[in-house]
C-alpha positions as CSV (number, residue, x, y, z in Angstrom):
1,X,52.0,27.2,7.8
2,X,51.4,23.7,6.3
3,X,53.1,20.9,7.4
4,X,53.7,17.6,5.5
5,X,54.7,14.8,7.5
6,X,54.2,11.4,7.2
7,X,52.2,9.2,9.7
8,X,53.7,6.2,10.5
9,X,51.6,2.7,11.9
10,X,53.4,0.6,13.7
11,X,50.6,-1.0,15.6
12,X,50.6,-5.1,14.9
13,X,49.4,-6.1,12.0
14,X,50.3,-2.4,10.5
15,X,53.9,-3.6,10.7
16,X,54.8,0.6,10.0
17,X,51.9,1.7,7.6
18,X,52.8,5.0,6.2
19,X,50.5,7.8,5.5
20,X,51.1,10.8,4.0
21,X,49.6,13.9,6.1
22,X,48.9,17.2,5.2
23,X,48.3,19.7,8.1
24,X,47.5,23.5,7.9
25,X,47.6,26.0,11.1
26,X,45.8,29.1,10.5
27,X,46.3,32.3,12.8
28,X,43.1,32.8,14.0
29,X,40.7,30.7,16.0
30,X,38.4,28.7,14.3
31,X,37.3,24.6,14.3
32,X,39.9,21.6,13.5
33,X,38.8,20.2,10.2
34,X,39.5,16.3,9.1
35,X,40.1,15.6,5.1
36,X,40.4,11.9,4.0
37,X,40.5,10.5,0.6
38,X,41.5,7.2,-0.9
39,X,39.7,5.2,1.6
40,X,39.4,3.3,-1.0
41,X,42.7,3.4,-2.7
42,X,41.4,3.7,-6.5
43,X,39.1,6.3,-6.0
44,X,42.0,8.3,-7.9
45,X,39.9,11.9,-8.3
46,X,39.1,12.4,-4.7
47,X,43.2,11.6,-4.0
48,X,44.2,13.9,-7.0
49,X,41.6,16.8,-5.2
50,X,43.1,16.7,-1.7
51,X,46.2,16.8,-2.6
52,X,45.9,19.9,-5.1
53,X,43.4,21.5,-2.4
54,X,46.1,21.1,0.3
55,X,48.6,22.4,-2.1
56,X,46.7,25.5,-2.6
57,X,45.7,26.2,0.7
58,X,46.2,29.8,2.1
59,X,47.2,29.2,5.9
60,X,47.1,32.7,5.9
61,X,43.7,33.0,5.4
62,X,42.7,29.8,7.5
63,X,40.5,30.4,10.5
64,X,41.6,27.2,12.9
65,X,43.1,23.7,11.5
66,X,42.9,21.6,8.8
67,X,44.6,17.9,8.4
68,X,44.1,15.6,5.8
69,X,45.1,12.4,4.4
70,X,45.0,12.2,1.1
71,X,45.5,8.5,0.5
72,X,44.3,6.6,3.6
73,X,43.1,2.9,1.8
74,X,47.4,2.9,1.4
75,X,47.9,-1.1,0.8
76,X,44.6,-0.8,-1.8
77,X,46.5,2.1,-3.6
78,X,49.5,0.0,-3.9
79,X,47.5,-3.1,-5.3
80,X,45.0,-1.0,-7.2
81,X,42.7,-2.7,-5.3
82,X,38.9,-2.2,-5.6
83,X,36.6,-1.8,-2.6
84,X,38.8,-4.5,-0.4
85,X,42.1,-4.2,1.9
86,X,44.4,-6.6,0.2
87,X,45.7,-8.1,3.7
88,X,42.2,-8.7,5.1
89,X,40.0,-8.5,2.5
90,X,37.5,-6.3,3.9
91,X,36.0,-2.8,2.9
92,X,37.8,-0.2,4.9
93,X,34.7,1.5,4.9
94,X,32.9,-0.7,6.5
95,X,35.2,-0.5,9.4
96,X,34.8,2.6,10.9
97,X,35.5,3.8,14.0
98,X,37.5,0.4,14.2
99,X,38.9,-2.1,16.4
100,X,42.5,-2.0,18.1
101,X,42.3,-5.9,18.3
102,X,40.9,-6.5,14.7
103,X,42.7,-7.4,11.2
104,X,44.5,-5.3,9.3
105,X,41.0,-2.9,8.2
106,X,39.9,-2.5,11.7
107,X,43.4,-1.4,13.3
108,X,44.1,0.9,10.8
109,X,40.2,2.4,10.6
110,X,40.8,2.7,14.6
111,X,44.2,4.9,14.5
112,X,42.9,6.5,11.4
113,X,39.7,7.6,13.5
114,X,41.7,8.4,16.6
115,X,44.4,10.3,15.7
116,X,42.5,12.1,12.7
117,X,38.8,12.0,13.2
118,X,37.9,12.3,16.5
119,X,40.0,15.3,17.8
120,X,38.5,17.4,14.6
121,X,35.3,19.2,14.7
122,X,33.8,18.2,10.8
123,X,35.1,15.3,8.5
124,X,35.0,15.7,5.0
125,X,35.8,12.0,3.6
126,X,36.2,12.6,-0.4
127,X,35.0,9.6,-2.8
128,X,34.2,8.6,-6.0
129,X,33.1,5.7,-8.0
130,X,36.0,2.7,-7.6
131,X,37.3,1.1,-10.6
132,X,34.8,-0.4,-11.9
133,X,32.0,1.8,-11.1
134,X,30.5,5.0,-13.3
135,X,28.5,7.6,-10.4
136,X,26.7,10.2,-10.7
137,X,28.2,13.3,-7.9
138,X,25.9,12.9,-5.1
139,X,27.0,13.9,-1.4
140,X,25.6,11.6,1.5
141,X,25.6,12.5,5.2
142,X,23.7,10.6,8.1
143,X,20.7,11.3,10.3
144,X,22.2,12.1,13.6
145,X,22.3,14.2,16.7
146,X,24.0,16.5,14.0
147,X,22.8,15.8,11.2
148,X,21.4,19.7,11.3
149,X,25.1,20.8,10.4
150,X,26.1,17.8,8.4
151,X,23.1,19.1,6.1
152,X,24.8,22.6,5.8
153,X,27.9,21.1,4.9
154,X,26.5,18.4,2.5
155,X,24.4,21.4,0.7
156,X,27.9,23.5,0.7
157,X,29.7,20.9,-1.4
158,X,27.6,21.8,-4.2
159,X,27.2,18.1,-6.0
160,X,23.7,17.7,-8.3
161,X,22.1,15.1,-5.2
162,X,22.4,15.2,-1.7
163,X,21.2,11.4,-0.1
164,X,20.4,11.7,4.1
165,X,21.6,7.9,5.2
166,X,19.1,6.5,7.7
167,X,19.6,5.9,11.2
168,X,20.4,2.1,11.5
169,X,21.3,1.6,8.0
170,X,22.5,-1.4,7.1
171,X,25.8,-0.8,5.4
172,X,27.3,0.3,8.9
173,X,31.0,1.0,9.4
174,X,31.3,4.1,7.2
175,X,33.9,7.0,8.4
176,X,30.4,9.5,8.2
177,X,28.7,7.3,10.6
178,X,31.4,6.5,12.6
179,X,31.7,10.5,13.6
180,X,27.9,11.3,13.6
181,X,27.7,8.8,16.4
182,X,31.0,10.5,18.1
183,X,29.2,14.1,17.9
184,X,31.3,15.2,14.9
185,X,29.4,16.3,11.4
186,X,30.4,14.8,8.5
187,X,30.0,13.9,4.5
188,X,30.9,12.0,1.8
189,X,30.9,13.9,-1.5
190,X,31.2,11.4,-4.5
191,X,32.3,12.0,-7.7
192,X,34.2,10.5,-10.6
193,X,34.9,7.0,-11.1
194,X,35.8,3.9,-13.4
195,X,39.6,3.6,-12.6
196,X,39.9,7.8,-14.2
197,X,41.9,10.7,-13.3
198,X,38.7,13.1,-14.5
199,X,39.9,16.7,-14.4
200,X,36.4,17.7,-13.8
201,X,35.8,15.9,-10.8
202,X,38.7,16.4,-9.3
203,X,37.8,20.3,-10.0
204,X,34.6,19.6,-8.4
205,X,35.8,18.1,-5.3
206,X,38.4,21.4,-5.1
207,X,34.9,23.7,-5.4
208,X,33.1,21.5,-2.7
209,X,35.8,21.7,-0.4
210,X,36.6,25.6,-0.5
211,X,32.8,26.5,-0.3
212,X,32.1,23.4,2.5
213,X,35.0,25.4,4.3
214,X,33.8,28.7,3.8
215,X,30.3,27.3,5.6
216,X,32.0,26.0,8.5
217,X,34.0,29.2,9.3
218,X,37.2,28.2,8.2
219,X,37.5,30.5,5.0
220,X,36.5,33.7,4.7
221,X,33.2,34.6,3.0
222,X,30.2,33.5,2.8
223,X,29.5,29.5,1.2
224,X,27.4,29.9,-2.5
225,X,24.4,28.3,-2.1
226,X,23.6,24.8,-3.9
227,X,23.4,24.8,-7.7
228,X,20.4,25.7,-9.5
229,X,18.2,22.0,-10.1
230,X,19.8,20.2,-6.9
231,X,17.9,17.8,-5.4
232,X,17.6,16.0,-2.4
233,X,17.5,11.8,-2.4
234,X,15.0,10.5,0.2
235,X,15.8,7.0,-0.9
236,X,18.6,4.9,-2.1
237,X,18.3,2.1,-3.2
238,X,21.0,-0.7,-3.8
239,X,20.1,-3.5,-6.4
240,X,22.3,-6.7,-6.2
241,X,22.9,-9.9,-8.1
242,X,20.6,-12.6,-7.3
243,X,23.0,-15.3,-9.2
244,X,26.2,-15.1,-10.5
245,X,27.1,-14.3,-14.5
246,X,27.4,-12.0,-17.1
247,X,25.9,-8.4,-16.0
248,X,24.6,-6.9,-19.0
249,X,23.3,-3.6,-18.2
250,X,21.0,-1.3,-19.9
251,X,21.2,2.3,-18.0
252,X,23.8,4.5,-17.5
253,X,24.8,6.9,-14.3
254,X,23.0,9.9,-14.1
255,X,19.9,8.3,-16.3
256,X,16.3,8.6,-15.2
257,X,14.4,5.8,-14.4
258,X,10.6,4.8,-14.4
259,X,9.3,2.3,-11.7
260,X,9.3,-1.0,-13.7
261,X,11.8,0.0,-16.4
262,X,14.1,-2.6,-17.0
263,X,17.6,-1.8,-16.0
264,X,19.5,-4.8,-17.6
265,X,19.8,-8.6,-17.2
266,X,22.4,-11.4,-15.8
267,X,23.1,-13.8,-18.2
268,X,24.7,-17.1,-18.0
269,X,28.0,-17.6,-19.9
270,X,26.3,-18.7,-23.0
271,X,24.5,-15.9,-22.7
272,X,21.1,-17.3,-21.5
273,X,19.1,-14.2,-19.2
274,X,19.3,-15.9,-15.9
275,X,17.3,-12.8,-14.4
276,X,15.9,-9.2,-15.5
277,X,17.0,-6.5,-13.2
278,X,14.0,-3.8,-12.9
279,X,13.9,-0.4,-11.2
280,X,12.4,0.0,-7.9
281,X,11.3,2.9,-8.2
282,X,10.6,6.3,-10.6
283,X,14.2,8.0,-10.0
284,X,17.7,8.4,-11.1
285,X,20.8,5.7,-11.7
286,X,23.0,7.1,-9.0
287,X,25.6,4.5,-9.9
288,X,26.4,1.4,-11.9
289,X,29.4,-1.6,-11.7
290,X,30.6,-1.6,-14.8
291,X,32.3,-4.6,-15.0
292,X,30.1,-7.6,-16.8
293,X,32.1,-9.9,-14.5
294,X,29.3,-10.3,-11.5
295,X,29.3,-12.5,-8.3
296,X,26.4,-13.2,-6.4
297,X,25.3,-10.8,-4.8
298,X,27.3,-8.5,-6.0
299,X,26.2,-4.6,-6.5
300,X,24.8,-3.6,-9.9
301,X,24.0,-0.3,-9.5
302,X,21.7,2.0,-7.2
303,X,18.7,3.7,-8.2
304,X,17.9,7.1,-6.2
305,X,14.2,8.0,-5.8
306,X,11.5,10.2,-3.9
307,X,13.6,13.0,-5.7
308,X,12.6,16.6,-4.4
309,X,14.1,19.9,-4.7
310,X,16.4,21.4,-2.1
């Protein structure tokens, strides 16, 4: 059977946060599996994906449990809110596993983490680019304990790149890291992007879920293997605004880069080039803000290199 139920927060400052849950039983024994999307609440083809992957799903042919959550970044979704909790302003995740005495992010990354994350046994947390950002599909897990099976499961979803976060990485707080560290396996697939409903990456995140679950036992039959030209990301590298302006940008996601190339400029607001952004590296634009609006230090786009086949 699948159940729908809603989960209700009433933990202060959650003041009775509502979540809508999706949970499948199948018949035979097999490993609890955690789905999240809408983390961050405008990522709207991951949320469109769970939803029509939990609608669709056979309990019948389920080996163990599945739960998911299709919208957890709720107050962002309500706001269409980029990247930030409205109450707190802080990135959800950036969070992760949370803190029971925290704002409004950190208590609701903590109940989403216990009651959801760490009693499964793999987390699959579906994203995209947010409103303002154009992505190439890329799946990222982290070098971990597990990071063997996290691997498997990252190579199952089936997206053109696959990026292995570093130990101690400096973005910290992510739901992926978060469960590596608690023993659990996880990824983030992410595609679509720019405020879209994109049939074709919500199709892709359906694929990459039915084949990640076929890996880890829950469905029958065996996972296809990656798709012909996937490569693996060795590293990944995120350019940011050195001073605030007009972000005038040259590339496009998916585009391949030469070390040197210039990538675009930031411009004052008479249009004067304040400074030229370059590429790090020999690689691929992985993503790009696409917003000329650009703070300092804000992200303009990443640049994936030391590309090599899977």
């Amino acid at each position: 059977m699948t159940e729908r139920r809603i989960l209700r927060l009433d933990a202060p400052p959650l003041d009775g946060l509502e979540l809508p849950i999706f949970e499948a039983r199948g018949d035979a024994a097999g490993p609890r599996v955690c789905l999240l999307a809408g983390v961050h609440g405008c990522e709207y083809s991951s949320i469109a994906a769970l939803t029509r992957f939990m609608r669709g799903l056979d309990p019948a042919a389920l080996r163990g449990s599945v739960v998911a959550a299709p919208i957890v970044g709720m107050p962002s979704f309500r706001a269409r809110s980029p990247f930030v909790t409205p109450q707190d302003g802080k990135n959800l995740n950036r969070c992760f596993p949370g803190d029971p005495d925290g704002t409004f992010s950190d208590v609701l990354a903590h109940h989403v983490f216990e009651q959801l994350i760490r009693p499964s046994d793999a987390l699959i947390d579906l994203h995209g680019g947010d409103m303002v950002e154009a992505l190439e599909p890329f799946t990222l897990y982290d070098e971990s304990p597990v990071d063997g099976r996290a691997r498997e499961m990252a190579l199952a979803f089936g997206l053109p790149y696959v990026i292995c976060t570093p130990a101690g990485d400096t973005i910290g707080g992510t739901t992926s890291q978060a469960a590596a560290a608690a023993g659990i396996p996880a990824i983030t697939p992410e595609c679509g992007g720019i405020g879209q409903l994109d049939e074709r990456a919500v199709e892709a995140h359906v694929a990459g879920l039915e084949n990640t679950l076929r890996a880890l036992g829950s469905l029958p039959g065996d996972a296809a293997p990656p798709p012909a030209g996937a490569k693996l990301v060795t590293e990944f590298t995120w350019l940011r605004a050195p001073v605030a302006g007009w972000w005038d940008c040259d590339v496009s996601a998916g585009e391949k880069v030469a070390a040197g190339q210039r990538l675009g400029a930031l411009c004052d607001l008479h249009g004067d080039e304040l400074h030229t952004v370059v590429s790090p590296a020999e690689g691929v634009v992985l993503f790009v803000t696409t917003s000329p609006a650009m703070a300092e230090d804000g992200i303009l786009l990443a640049v994936g290199a030391g590309i090599r086949d899977l």
